[in-house]
C-alpha positions in Angstrom: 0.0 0.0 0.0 2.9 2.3 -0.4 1.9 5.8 -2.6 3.5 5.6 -5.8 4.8 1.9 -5.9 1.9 0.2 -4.1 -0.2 -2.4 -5.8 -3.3 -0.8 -4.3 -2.0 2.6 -5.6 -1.5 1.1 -9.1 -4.9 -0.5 -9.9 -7.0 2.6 -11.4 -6.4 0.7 -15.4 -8.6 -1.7 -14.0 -11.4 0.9 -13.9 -12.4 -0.6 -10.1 -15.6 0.4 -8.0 -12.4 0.9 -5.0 -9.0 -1.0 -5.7 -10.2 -3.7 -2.3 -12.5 -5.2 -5.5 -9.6 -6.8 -6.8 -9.8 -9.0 -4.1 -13.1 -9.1 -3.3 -14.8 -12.3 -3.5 -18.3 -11.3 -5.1 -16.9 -8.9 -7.6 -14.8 -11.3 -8.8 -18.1 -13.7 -9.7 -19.5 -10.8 -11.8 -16.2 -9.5 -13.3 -13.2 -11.7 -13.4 -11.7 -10.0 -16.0 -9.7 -7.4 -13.8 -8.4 -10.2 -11.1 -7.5 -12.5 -14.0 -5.3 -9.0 -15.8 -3.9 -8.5 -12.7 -2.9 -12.3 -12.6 -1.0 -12.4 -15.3 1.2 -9.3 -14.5 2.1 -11.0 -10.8 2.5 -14.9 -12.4 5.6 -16.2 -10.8 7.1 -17.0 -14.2 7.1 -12.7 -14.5 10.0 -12.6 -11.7 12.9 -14.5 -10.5 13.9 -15.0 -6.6 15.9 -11.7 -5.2 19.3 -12.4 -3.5 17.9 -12.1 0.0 15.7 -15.2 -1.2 19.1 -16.7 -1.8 20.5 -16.4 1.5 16.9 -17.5 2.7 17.9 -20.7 1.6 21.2 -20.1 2.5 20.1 -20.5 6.3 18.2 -23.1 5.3 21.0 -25.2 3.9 22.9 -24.3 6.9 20.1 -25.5 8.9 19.4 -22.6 10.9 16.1 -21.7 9.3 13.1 -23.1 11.3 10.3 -21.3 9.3 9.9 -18.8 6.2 6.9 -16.5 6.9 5.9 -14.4 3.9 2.6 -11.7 3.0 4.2 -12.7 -0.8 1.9 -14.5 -3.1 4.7 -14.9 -5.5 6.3 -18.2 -4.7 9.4 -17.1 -5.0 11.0 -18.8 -2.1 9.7 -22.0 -3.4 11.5 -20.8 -6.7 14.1 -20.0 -4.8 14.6 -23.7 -3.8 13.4 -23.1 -0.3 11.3 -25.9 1.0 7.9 -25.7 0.8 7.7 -27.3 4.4 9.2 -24.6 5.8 7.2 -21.7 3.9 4.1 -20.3 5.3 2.3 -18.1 2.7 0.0 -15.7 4.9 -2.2 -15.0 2.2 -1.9 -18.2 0.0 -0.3 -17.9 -3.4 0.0 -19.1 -7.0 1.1 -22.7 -6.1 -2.2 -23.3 -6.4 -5.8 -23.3 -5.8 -9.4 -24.1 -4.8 -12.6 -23.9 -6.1 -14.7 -21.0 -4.6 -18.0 -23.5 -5.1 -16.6 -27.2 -3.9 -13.0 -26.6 -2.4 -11.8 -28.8 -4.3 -7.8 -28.5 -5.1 -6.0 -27.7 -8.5 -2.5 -27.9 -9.3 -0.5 -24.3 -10.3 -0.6 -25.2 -14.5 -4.5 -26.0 -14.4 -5.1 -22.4 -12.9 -2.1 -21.2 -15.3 -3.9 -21.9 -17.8 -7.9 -20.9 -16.6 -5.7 -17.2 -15.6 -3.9 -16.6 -18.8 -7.7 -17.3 -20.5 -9.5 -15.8 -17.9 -12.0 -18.7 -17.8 -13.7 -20.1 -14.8 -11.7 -21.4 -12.0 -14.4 -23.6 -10.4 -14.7 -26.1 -13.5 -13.5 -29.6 -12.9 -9.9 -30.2 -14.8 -10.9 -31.4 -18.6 -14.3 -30.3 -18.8 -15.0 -27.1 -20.4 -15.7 -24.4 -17.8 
């Protein structure tokens, strides 16, 4: 939320009711479209692990590193090699999903792929949304 750089402060092309809608469970039922743009800007495969994810797993090789705690939805300590044991994503991230109907799980290439086309994420995998 930082002016300027922010990603709430950088939403207005998405021509949002308030840049929260992004997020927001029930717009994102009537209009996908902005959540799945914004999507593909943050995929993972945009960005590559920063040195300081390096020494992350640094420590972790070293075996001094009892948990990674991260607000990033990026995955880029698991990109980093860090192990995904150790990792606790605070607000989830692209490694995968769950349908908003049935819970049901899907791996990070099915949603990949239902993103990038901005189709429905609650269809089951092989059957047309």
């Amino acid at each position: 939320r930082s002016p300027g750089t922010g990603l709430y402060d950088n939403l207005q092309k998405y021509n949002l009711p308030q840049a929260e809608a992004i997020f927001d469970i029930d717009y994102f039922r009537e209009t996908p479209e902005a959540f799945c743009a914004l999507a593909k800007e943050m995929w993972p495969d945009n960005f590559k692990p920063t040195p300081t994810h390096h020494f992350i797993k640094l420590l972790e090789n070293k075996g001094v590193l009892s948990r990674c705690y991260t607000q990033n939805i990026d995955t880029l300590e698991r990109a980093a090699g860090i192990s995904s044991e150790l990792v606790v994503e605070a607000h989830g991230s692209f490694a995968g999903a769950h349908c908003i109907e049935c819970g049901a799980a899907y791996p990070q290439d099915w949603v990949k792929k239902q993103v990038r086309e901005c189709r429905a994420l609650h269809a089951r995998p092989g059957k047309p949304a």
